[in-house]
N, C-alpha and C positions, 0 to 999 in steps of 0.2 A: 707831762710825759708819763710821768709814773702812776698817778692815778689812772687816766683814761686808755693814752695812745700802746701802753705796754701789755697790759692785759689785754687789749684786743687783738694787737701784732701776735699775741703769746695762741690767741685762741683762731687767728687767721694760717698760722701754719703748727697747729698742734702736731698734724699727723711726722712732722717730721722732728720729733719730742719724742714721739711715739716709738717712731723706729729707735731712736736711740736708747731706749728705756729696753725696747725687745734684745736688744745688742748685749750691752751691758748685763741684764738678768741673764741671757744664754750662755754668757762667757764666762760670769759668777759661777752659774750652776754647775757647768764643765770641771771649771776647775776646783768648785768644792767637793764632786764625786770624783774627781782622778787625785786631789790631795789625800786622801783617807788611805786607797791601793798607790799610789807613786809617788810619792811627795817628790823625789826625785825626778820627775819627768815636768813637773809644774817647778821646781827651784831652776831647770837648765832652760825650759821658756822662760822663765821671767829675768835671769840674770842672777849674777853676784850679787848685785845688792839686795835681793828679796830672798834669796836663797835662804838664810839661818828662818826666816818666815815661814818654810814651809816643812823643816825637817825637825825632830826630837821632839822631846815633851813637851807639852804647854800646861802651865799654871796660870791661875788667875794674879796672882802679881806680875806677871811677865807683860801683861798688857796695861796693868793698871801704874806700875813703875815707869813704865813709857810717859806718862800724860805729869809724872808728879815731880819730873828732875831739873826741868829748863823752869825760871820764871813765871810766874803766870803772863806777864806783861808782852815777855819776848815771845815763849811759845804760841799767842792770840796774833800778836803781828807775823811772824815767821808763815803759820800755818794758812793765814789768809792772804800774803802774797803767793805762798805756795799754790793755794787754791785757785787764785784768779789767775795765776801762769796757767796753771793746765784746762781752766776754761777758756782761755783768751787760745791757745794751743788746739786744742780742741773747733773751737772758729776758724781759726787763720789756715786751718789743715784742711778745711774745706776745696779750697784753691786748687788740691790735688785731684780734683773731682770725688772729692769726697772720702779717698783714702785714705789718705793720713787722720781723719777725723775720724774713721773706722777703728785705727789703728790704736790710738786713743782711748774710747770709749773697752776695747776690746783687755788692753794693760788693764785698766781702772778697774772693770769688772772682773776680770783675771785675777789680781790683787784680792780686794775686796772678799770673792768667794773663795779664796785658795787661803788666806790666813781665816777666814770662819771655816773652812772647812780641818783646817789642822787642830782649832781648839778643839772645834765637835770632839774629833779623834780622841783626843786627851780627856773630853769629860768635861769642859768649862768652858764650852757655848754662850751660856747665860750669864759669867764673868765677862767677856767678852762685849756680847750685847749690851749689856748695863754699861758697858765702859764708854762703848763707841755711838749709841744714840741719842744721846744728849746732843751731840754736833753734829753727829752721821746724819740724822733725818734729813737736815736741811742740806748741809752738806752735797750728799747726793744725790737731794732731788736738783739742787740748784748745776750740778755738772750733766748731767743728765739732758737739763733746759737749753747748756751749752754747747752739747752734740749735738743735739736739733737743729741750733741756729749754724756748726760746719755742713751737716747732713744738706740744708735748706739753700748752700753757697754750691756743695757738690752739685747737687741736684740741676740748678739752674745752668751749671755746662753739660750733663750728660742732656737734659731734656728742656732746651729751651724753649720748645712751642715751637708759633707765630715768630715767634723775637730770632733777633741773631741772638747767638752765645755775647758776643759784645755786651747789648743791651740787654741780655737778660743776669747777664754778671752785673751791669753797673745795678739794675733796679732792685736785684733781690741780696744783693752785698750790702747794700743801705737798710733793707732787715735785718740780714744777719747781726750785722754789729748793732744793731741799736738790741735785741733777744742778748748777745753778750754782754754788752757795755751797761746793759740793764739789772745785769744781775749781780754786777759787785755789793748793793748794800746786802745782797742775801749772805755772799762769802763776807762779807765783815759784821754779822750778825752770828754765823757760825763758826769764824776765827775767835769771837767773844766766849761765845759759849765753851770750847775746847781749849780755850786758855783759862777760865775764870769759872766755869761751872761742872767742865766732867772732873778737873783733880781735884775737886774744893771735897774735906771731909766733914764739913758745915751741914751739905744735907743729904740725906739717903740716897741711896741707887733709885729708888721709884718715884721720886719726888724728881732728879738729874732727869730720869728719865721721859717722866712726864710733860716735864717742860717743853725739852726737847722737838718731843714728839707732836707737842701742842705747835711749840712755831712751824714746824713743818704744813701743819696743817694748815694752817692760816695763810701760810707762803700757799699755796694750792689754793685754796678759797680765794683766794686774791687774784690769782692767774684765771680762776673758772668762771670769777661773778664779777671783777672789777671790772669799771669801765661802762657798763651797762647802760643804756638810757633808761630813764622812766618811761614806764609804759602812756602812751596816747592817753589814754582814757585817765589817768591817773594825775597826767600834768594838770588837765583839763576840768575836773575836779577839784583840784589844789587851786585850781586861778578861779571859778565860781565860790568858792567859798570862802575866799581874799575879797571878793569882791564884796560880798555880805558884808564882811567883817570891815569896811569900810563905808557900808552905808551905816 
C-alpha cells in the first residue's frame, strides 16, 4: 500500500491537493498582510484562544519557549495526536460537500500566516522560522495532502458525473480515507521531530533546520516518483541480460 498503491492514489487525484494548497496559502497571505495593520481584526476571527497570537510584541524566545516547556516525550505524542485529529477533521469534513474541509484548511492557514505575520511586525521572522521548520515542513505539507483527500469527498456530491451522489460517495470515500489514513506515518515523523529535534539545543538552527526541510522533501519525492513501474524497455533488458548471465 505504501510503497506502490499510495503514491499513485496521491498522484490520481493531485489536483484536489492542489486546491488545498491554493486555500491555505490565500488564507495565510490574508492574514499575514491584515496582521501587521489589525492584529485586532485577525485575533476577533480567529477567537480567544489565538488572540494573545496576534497582538503585542514578539520576541524570539516567545516562540522558542513554547517548544522547550512540556517533555520532549509528551510534547512529540500530544502534537501528533493533535495533528492527525485535524487531518482526520479535515477528511471527515468533506461530507459537508466540502465545507467544512474549506473551513479547516482556511483556520490552519489563518493561523499559520497571522502568527508569521505578527513576528515579521516585531522584527523576528527568522527566529520564528528556524523554530517552526524543523517540523512545519512536513507538518504542513502533510495537512495540506489531507484537505485534498475532504476536497476529493466534497467534490464527489457536488459533481458526481455519470454516477448517482450514492455511488460516487461510496467509490471516492474509499480514497479519500485511504489519502488520510495514509498519511499518519508523516504526522508521527513530524510529532518526532517537534518533540525531539526543534527544542534540542544539541544542534544549530541550520542544521534543525535542514533536516527538517530535507524530510519534507523526500515526503514529496515520494508522493511524485513512488510507485512507478519500470519502463518497457528497461524490464526487458534486465530479463536478456539475466538471461546471459545464466548461460
Amino acid at each position: 500500500f505504501f510503497l506502490v498503491q499510495y503514491p499513485r492514489l496521491f498522484r490520481e487525484t493531485w489536483k484536489f491537493t492542489f486546491a488545498s494548497f491554493l486555500i491555505s496559502i490565500l488564507f495565510a497571505g490574508m492574514a499575514y498582510r491584515t496582521v501587521q495593520t489589525h492584529p485586532d481584526l485577525v485575533a476577533d476571527i480567529m477567537g480567544p484562544a489565538m488572540a494573545q497570537e496576534f497582538r503585542g510584541e514578539k520576541t524570539a524566545a516567545d516562540i522558542k519557549t513554547r517548544f522547550r516547556i512540556p517533555p520532549h516525550a509528551i510534547l512529540s505524542s500530544l502534537v501528533t495526536g493533535n495533528n492527525i485529529m485535524v487531518a482526520l477533521k479535515a477528511f471527515a469534513l468533506g461530507i459537508t460537500f466540502g465545507i467544512g474541509t474549506v473551513y479547516v484548511l482556511m483556520y490552519n492557514g489563518m493561523m499559520v500566516g497571522g502568527i508569521a505575520g505578527a513576528y515579521a511586525k516585531s522584527g523576528v521572522a527568522r527566529d520564528l522560522w528556524m523554530t517552526l521548520l524543523p517540523h512545519g515542513a512536513l507538518e504542513l505539507s502533510a495537512i495540506v495532502c489531507a484537505g485534498g483527500s475532504g476536497l476529493l469527498l466534497g467534490y464527489s456530491l457536488w459533481c458526481p458525473g455519470q454516477r448517482t451522489r450514492r455511488r460516487a460517495l461510496r467509490e471516492d470515500a474509499l480514497k479519500a480515507v485511504q489519502l488520510a489514513v495514509g498519511l499518519i506515518p508523516a504526522f508521527i515523523v513530524a510529532g518526532f521531530f517537534e518533540g525531539f529535534i526543534t527544542p534540542t539545543d544539541r544542534l544549530p538552527d541550520t542544521v534543525k533546520v535542514s533536516l527538517g526541510v530535507a524530510v519534507a522533501v523526500v515526503f514529496w519525492l515520494y508522493l511524485l516518483l513512488g510507485g512507478r513501474e519500470v519502463p518497457a524497455a528497461g524490464r526487458r533488458t534486465k530479463s536478456i541480460s539475466g538471461s546471459f548471465e545464466s548461460r
